[in-house]
N, C-alpha and C positions, 0 to 999 in steps of 0.2 A: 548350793547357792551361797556364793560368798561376795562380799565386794574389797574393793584395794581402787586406795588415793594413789594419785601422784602429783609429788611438787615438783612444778615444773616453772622455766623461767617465759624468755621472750617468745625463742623459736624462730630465730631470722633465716633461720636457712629451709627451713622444714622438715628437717629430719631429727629431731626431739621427740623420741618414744611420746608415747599418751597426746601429741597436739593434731590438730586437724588434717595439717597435709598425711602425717605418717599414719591415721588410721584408715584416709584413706585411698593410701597405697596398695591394701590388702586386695586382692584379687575380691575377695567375697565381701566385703562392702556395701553396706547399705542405710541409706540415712532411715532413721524410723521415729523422727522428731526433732525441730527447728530446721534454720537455716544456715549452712555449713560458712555458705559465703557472709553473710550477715555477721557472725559472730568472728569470725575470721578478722572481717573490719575493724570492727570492736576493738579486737585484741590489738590490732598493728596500727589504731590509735587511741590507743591508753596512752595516760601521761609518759612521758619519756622519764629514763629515768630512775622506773619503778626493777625491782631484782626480780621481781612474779607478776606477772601482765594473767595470765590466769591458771586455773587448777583442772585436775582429770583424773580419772579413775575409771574402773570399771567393775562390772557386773557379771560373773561365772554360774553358766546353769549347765549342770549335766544333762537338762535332757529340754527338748522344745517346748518353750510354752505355748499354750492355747491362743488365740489373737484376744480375746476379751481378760485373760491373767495377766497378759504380757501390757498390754492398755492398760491396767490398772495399778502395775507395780510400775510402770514408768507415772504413773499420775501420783502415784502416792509416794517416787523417789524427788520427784521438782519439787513436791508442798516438802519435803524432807529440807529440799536444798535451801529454798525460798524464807522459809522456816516465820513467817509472817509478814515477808516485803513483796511487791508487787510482783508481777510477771514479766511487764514490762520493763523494769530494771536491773532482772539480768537474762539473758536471751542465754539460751541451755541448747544444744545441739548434740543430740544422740548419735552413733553408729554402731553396726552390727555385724560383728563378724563370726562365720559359719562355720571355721576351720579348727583344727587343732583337737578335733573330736571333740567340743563344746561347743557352746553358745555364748560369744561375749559379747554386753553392749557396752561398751566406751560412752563417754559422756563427757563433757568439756564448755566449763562455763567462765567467762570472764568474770574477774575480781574489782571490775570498777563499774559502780551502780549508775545506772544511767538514768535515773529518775533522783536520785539525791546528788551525787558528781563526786561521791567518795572509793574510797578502795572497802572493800567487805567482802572480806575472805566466805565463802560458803560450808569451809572446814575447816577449823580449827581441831588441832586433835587433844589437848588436853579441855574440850568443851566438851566434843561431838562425838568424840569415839565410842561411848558409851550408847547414846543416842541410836546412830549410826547403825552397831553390830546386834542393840536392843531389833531394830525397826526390821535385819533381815532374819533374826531367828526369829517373828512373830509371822512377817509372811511367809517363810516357809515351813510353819506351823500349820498357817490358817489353808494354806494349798496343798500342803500333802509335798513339799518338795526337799530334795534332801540338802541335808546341813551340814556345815563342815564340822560342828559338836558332836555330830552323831559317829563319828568314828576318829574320836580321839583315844583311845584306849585298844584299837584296831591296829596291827601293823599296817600304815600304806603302802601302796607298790607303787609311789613315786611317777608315776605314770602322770599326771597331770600337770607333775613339775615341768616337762621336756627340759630332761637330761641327758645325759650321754650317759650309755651302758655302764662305765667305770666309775661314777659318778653315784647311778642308782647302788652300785655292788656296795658300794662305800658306804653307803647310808646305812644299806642293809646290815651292815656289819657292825655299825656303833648301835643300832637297835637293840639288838641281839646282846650288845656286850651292856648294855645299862637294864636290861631284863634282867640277868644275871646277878648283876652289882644290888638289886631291886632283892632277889631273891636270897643272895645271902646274908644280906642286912647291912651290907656297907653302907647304901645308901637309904636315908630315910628322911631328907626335904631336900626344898631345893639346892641350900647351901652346899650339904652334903654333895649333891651331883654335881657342883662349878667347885669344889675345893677336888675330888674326883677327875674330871678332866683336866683338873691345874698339873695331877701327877703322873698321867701318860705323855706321849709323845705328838698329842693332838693338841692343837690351838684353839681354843674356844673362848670366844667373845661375848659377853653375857649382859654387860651395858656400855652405854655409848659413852664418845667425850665428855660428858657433864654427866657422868657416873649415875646414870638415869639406865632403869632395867631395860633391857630390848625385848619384844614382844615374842620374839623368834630368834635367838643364839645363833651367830654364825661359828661355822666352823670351817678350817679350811681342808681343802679335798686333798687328794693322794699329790696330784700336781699342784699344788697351792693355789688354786682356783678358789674363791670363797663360797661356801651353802649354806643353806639357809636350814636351822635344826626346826622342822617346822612343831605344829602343835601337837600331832601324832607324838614324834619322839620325847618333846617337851614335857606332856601332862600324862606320859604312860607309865610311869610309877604312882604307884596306891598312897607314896607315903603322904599327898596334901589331900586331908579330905575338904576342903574349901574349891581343892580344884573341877573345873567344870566336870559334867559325866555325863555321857548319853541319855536321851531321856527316852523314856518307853512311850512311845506312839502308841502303843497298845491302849493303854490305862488312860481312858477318856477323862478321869477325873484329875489324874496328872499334869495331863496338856492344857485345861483349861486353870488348872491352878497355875499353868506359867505363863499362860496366854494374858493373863491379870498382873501378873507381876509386870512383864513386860510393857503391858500397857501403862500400868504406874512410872514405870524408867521414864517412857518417853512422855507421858507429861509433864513429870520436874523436869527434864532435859530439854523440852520446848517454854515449858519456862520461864530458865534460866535459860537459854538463847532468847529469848525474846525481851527479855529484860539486858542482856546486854548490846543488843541491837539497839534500846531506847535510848543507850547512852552512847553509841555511834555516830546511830542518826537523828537525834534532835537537842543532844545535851547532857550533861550531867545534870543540870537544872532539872529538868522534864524528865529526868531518871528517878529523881531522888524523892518526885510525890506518889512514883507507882506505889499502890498498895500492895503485899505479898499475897500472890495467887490471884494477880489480877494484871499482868503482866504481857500476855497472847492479848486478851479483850483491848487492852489501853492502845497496844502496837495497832493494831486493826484499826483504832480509831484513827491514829493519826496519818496512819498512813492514808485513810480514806479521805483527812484532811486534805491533805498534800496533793493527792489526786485530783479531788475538785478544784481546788486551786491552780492545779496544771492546766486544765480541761476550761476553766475561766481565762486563763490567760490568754490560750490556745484561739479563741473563741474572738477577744478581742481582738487579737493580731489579727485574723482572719476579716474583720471588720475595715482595718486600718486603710484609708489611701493609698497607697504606697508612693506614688509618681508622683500626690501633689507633697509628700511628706518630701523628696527628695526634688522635688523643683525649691520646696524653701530653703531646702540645705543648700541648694548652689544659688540664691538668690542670696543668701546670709552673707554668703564665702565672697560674694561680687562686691559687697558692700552695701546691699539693699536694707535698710532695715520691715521688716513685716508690717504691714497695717494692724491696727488694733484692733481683737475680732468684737463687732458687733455684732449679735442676734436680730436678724429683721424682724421691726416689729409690725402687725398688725393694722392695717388702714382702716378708719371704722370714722364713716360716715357722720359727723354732727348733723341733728336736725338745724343749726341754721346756714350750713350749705346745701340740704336739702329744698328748705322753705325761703322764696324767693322775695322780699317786701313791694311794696307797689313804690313805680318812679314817680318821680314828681316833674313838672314840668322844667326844670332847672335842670335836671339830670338830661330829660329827653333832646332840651337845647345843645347840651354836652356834646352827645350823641351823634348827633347830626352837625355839629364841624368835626367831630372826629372823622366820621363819614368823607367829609368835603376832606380832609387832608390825605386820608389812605386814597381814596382815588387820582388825588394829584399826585402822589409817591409811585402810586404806579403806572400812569400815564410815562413817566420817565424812565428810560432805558439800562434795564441792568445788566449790570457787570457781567464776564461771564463766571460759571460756577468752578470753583478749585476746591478738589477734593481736601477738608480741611483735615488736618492728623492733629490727635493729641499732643503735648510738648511731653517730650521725653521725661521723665521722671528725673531732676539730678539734685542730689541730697549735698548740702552742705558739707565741704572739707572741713580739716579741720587745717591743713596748709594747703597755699595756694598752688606750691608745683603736685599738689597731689591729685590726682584724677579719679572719681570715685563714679560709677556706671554700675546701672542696675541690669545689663544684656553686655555679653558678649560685642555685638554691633557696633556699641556705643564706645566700647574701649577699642574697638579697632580704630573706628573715627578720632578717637583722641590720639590716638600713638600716632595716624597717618599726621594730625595737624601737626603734632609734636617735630615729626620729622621734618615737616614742610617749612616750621620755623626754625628748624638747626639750621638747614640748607641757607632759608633765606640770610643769615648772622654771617653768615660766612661769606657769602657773596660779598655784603658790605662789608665786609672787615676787607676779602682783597682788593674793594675800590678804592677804600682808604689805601691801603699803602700802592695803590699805583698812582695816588697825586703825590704831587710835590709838597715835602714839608714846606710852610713858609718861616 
């Protein structure tokens, strides 16, 4: 069981080893966690712009796992990935393929967080690497499954690499010849092996442009093909006793005294990612009062901050008007100004609308010619009834040729009189000149 990043850029066409379309080209294909089109989206609306829209890698098992191992090393590779931020902000999308006489799961998560609206790499390799190779030697401790550490001092038969027959003979043959060089003491660290290769007829590359060691040596093959000198050939001289070495499964006390070490790795390594996460996403401010070794706990809070705060916001949009929020915006844009909201308030009865006092005879005289005139107002013939309309609302210009309507309707009316009185100007202008000047 191994795993291997890849940095990878946009992917506009689809065909970028490690991105979505091309994993899943493979005949044997199979999603076994998220959603292939969802994160797809994601990617191909990330900022523009950016040189890495998202990252990928994968996962090598020599032999099938069980459904309830396989569940829990995918559950324990996302809290890997996630490394104390939500779930929701970054959407992960597994595939699985069946061929190549292995088992690989591909995995492939966008680099832009969709609960904070930043970029956040999920791998870093001078953070995480450590992290990372800590988290698959401890599950394939705790499962019984095998490790690529476990046969570094092994010759490989190449067989995993898929290579071409010429290619494996080749390797075979630089094996063979740094065994030897091992043997008769030419060589005895590492140095010794790169000043060694410097003085045959073989090219070997040992660190990168920024003079930084390479993890794996390339060297180039018989037709100048470049290979990869993996960890087998790399760590199979005795002379670094620092270098890793098989450990004996056997020796129960062994495996659990590394099973601890390991677990120590990846607690300073979660962290220290998780304290650098605080000063991504909330500030160097809010970075600078974490306490040391309190750094997972503080990120949990705040992001659980952020959360409810989403989840409130959410809440009130969902409450909002929407039609009458957007009948004010085109009433604004008309020139309407909004009424001032008043709260209605309350009707509430005084006792002395309640409690009626006694008339007196002056009032009752009142009374009775009112009487006598309402019946003579109605003995007279009314009008008949016209449906009366409110007047149109129209708000003070601030110039006279400016026309200011609170509807649609109302500025149609105006434009139509407008025209009515262009027309009519003109009329009179040509009567005038068809009289006679005097």
């Amino acid at each position: 069981m191994f795993y291997k990043f890849f940095k990878i850029k946009n992917d506009a066409e689809g065909g970028e080893p490690g991105s979505i379309r091309y994993c899943q080209e493979n005949l044997t294909a199979k999603v076994v966690r998220g959603d292939p089109e969802f994160v797809q989206w994601v990617i191909d609306h990330s900022p523009a712009g950016l040189r890495q829209r998202f990252t990928a890698g994968v996962i090598n098992n020599r032999t099938e796992l069980q459904p309830v191992v396989k569940c829990h090393m995918l559950d324990e590779f996302q809290e890997l990935m996630l490394a104390g931020r939500h779930e929701s902000g970054m959407p992960l999308c597994m595939i699985e393929h069946e061929d190549k006489n292995k088992f690989e799961t591909h995995f492939i998560a966008p680099i832009f967080d969709l609960m904070f609206g930043k970029l956040v790499h999920p791998y870093i390799d001078r953070i995480d690497r450590h992290r990372y190779a800590a988290w698959v030697e401890r599950f394939a401790l705790i499962h019984g499954l095998e490790h690529a550490d476990d046969h570094l001092r092994i010759r490989p038969e190449f067989e995993h690499l898929r290579l071409r027959e010429v290619d494996k003979m080749f390797l075979t043959e630089i094996w063979e010849m740094v065994s030897e060089w091992v043997e008769d003491g030419t060589v005895s660290s590492r140095e010794d092996l790169a000043r060694k290769f410097t003085g045959t007829r073989h090219e070997v590359r040992f660190h990168t442009k920024n003079d930084k060691p390479l993890q794996q040596p390339i060297i180039l093959g018989p037709d100048g093909y470049p290979l990869r000198l993996t960890n087998s050939i790399y760590y199979r001289p005795d002379f670094d006793p620092e270098g890793p070495k098989p450990l004996d499964r056997a020796d129960d006390e062994a495996v659990k005294k590394r099973i601890k070490t390991l677990d120590e790795i990846l607690r300073e390594s979660m962290q220290f990612r998780a304290h650098h996460l605080i000063g991504r996403l909330f500030g160097r401010g809010e970075q600078a009062k974490v306490v040391k070794g309190k750094a997972r706990s503080r990120l949990a809070e705040l992001v659980a901050q952020k959360r409810e705060r989403d989840l409130a916001l959410d809440n009130a949009w969902k409450k909002l008007r929407v039609h009458d929020l957007f009948r004010s915006a085109t009433d604004i844009k008309h020139g309407m100004p909004l009424p001032p909201f008043a709260p209605p308030m309350p009707q509430i009865e005084s006792e002395v609308t309640r409690i009626q006092p006694a008339m007196s005879t002056e009032m009752q005289s009142s009374e009775k010619v009112s009487e006598v005139v309402s019946t003579h107002i109605d003995s007279q013939p009314s009008p008949p009834l016209i449906d009366a309309q409110p007047p149109v609302f129209q708000p003070e210009a601030q110039d006279k040729k400016t026309i200011v309507s609170s509807s649609d309707d109302a500025l149609a009316r105006a434009d139509q009189a407008a025209a009515i009185a262009k027309k009519k100007r003109r009329k009179d202008k040509e009567q005038e000149m068809d009289k006679p000047s005097l």
